[in-house]
C-alpha positions as CSV (number, residue, x, y, z in Angstrom):
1,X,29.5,-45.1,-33.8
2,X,28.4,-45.5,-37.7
3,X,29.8,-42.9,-39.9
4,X,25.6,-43.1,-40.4
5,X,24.9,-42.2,-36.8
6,X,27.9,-39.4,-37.0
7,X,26.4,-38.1,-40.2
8,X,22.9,-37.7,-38.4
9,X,24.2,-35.8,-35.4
10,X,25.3,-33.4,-37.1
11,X,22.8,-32.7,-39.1
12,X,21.0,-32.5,-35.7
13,X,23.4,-29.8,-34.7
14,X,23.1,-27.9,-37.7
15,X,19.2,-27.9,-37.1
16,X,19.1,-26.7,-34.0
17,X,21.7,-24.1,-34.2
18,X,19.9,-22.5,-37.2
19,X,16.2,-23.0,-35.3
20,X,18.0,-21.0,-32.1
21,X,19.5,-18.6,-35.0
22,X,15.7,-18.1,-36.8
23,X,14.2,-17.6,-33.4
24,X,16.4,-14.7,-32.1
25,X,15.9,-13.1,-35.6
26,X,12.1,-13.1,-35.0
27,X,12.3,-11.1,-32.0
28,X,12.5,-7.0,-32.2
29,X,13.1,-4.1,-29.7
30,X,10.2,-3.2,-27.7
31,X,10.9,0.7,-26.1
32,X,9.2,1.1,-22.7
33,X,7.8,3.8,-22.0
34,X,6.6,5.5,-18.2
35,X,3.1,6.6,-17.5
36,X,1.4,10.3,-17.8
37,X,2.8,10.3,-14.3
38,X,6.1,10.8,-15.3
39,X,5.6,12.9,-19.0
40,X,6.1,9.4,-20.6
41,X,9.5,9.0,-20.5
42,X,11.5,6.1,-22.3
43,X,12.2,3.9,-19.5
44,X,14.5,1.5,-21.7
45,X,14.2,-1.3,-24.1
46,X,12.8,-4.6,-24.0
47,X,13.4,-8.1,-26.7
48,X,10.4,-10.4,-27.6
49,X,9.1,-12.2,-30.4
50,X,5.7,-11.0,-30.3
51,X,3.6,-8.3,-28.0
52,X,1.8,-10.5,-25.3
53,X,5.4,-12.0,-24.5
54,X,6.0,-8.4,-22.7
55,X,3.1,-8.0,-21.0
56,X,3.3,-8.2,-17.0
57,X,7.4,-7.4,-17.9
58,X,8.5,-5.5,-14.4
59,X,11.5,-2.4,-15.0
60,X,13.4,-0.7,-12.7
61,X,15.0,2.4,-12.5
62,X,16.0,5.1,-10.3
63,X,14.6,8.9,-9.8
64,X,17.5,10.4,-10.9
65,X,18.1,8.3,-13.8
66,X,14.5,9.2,-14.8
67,X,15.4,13.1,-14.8
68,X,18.3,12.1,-17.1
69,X,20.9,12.5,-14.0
70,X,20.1,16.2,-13.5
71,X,18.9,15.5,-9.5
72,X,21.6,12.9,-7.8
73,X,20.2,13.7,-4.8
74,X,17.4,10.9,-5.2
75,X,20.1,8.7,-7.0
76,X,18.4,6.6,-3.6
77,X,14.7,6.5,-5.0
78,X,14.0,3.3,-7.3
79,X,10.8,2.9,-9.2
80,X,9.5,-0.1,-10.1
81,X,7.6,-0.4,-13.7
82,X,4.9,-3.5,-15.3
83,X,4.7,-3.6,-18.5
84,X,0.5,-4.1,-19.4
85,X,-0.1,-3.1,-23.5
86,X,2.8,-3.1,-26.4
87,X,2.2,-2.0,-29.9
88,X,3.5,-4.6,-32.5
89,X,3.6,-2.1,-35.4
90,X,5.2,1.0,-33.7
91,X,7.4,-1.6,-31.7
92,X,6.4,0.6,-28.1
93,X,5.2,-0.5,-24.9
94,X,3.5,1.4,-21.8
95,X,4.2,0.9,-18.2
96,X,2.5,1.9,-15.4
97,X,4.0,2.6,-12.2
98,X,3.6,0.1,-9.5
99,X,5.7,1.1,-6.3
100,X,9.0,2.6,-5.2
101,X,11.8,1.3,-2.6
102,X,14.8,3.1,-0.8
103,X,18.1,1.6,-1.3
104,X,19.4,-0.3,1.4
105,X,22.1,1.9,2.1
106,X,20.1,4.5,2.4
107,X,18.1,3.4,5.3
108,X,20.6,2.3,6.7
109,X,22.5,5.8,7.1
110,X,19.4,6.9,8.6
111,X,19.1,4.5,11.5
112,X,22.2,4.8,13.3
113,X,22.6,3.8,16.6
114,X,21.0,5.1,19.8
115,X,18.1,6.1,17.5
116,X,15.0,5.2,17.4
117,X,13.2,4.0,14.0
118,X,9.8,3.4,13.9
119,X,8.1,1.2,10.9
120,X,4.7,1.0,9.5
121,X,2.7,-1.0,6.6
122,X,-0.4,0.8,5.8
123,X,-3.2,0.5,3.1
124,X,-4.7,4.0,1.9
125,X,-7.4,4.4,-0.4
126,X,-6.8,8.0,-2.8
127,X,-10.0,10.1,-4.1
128,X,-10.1,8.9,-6.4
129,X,-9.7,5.1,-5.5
130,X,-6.8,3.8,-5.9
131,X,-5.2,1.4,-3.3
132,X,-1.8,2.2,-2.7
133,X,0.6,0.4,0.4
134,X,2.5,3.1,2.0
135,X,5.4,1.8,4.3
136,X,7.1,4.9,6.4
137,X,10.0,5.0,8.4
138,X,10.8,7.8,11.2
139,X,13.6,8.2,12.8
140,X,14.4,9.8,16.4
141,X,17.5,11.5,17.6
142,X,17.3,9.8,20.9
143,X,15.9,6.2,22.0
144,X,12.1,6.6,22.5
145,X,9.7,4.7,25.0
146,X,7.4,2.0,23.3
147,X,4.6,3.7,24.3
148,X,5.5,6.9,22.9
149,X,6.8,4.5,19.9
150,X,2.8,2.9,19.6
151,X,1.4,6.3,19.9
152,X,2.9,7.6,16.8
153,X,2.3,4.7,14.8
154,X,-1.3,5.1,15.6
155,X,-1.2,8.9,14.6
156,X,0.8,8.2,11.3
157,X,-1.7,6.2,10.4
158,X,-4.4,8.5,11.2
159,X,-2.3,10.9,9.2
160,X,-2.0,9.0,6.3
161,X,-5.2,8.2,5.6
162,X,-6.6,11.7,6.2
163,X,-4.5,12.7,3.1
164,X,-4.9,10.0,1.0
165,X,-8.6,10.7,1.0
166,X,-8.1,14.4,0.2
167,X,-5.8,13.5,-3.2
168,X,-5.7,11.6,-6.6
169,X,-3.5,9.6,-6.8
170,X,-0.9,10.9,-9.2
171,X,-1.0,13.9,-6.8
172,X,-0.3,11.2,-3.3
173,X,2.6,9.8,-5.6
174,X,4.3,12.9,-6.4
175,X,3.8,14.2,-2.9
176,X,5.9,10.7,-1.8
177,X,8.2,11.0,-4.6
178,X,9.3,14.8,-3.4
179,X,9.3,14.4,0.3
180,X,6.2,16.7,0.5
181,X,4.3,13.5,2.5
182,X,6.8,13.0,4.9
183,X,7.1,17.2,5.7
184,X,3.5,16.4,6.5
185,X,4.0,13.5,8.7
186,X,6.5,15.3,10.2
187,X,4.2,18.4,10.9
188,X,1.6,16.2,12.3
189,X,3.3,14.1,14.6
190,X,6.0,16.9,16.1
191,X,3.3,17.6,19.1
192,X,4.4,14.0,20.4
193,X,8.2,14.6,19.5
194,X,10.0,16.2,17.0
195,X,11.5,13.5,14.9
196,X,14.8,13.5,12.9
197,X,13.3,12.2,9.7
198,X,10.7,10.6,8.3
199,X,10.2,8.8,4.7
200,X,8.3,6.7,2.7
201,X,10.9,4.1,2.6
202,X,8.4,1.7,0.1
203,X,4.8,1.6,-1.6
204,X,3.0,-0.5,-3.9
205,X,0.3,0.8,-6.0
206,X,-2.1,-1.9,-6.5
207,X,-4.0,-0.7,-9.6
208,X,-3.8,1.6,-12.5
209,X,-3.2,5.3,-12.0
210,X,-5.7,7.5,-13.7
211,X,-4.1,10.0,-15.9
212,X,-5.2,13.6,-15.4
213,X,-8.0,14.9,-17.2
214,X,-7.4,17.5,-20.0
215,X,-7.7,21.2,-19.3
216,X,-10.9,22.6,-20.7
217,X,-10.7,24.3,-24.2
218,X,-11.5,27.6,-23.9
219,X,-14.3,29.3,-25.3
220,X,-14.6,30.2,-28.9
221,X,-16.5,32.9,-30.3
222,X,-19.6,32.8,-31.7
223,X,-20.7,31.5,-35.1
224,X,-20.4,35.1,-37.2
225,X,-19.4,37.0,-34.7
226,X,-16.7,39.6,-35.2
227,X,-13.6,39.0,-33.4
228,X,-11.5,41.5,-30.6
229,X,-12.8,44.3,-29.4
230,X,-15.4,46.7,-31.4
231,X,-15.4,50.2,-32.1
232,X,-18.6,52.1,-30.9
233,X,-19.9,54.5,-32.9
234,X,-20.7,57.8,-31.9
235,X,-24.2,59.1,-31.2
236,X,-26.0,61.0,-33.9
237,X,-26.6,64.4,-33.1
238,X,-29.4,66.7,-34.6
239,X,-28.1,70.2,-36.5
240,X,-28.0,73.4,-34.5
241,X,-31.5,74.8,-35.0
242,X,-30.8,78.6,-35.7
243,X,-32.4,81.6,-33.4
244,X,-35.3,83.3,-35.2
245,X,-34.7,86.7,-36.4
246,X,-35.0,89.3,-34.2
């Protein structure tokens, strides 16, 4: 090779390491925040170059981690986040919440052997519209029949969507979230047989959650009027008239 050619790929080197350089400068720290959901907590941190390079971004994280570690009891619980607007001069992004999964592990405790574990993928609508995929798991303390098996599919899914109609669905998520959803599957199936447990093992919300509506302001008084409460004044009363003279 010339000393010509060696000169030139070098300087090729040198070009590309300061273009790879230039571009990683360009890009800032994007923080992530959750939805109204969940008080709009800082989910973490994410690198681009530019806002649209974010959007569609997916986060996970787990239940407890999102209480700041105070409840390792649902250490088991992870969330899944999408990232859909950023804000290129306050460098912050908002996520909305988009389903939730047990871990592995977890399931796996609760489907020991000689149990049953009965599994079901269904689509609910909320009140207020929202498609969500809700995927239970129950769990027997004894081997069950198939029949019996089928007939609590079919009345888990009657369950189901009978309360998914009745609430929003930031109320249906933190119903799954808690447990409170599974107490009522529970509940509603313990006339066939009274299961071990029952969770929502998985979910996927397939649009936007709408964020609550404000409380309404309360009523201000009156242009002019005084304020608190008023002091009523005593009724006049007319002099004693005296007696005429005897």
């Amino acid at each position: 090779m010339s000393p010509a050619e060696e000169g030139g790929g070098e300087k090729k080197k040198t070009t590309l390491a300061r273009t790879v350089k230039d571009k990683w400068r360009s890009k800032v720290w994007f923080k992530v925040r959750a939805p109204g959901l969940f008080q709009h907590v800082e989910l973490g941190e994410t690198l681009a170059t530019e806002p649209e390079a974010i959007i569609g971004r997916s986060l996970e994280t787990t239940l407890s981690e999102l209480s700041g570690g105070t409840d390792v009891a649902r250490a088991h619980i992870k969330l899944r986040f999408a990232i859909e607007e950023a804000n290129a001069q306050e460098h912050v992004a908002n996520a909305r919440f988009v389903g939730h999964e047990l871990t592995s592990d977890y399931i796996r405790r609760l489907a020991r052997r000689k149990r049953s574990k009965i599994d079901l993928s269904i689509t609910v609508v909320s009140k207020d519209g929202v498609e969500i995929t809700l995927k239970p798991v129950a769990v027997s303390e004894h081997r069950l029949q198939a029949k019996l098996r089928s007939r609590m599919r079919m009345k888990m899914r009657e369950l189901l969507t009978q309360v998914a109609s009745q609430k929003v669905a930031a109320d249906l998520v933190r119903d799954m979230l808690d447990g409170e959803l599974g107490k009522a599957l529970s509940n509603g199936l313990r006339p066939l047989y009274p299961l071990k447990k029952i969770e929502i093992r998985a979910s996927e919300v397939k649009g936007p959650i709408p964020e609550a509506p404000p409380a309404p302001a309360e009523p201000t008084p009156a242009q002019g009027a005084p304020e608190g409460p008023q002091e009523v004044p005593a009724p006049e009363t007319s002099p004693p008239v005296a007696a005429p003279p005897a």
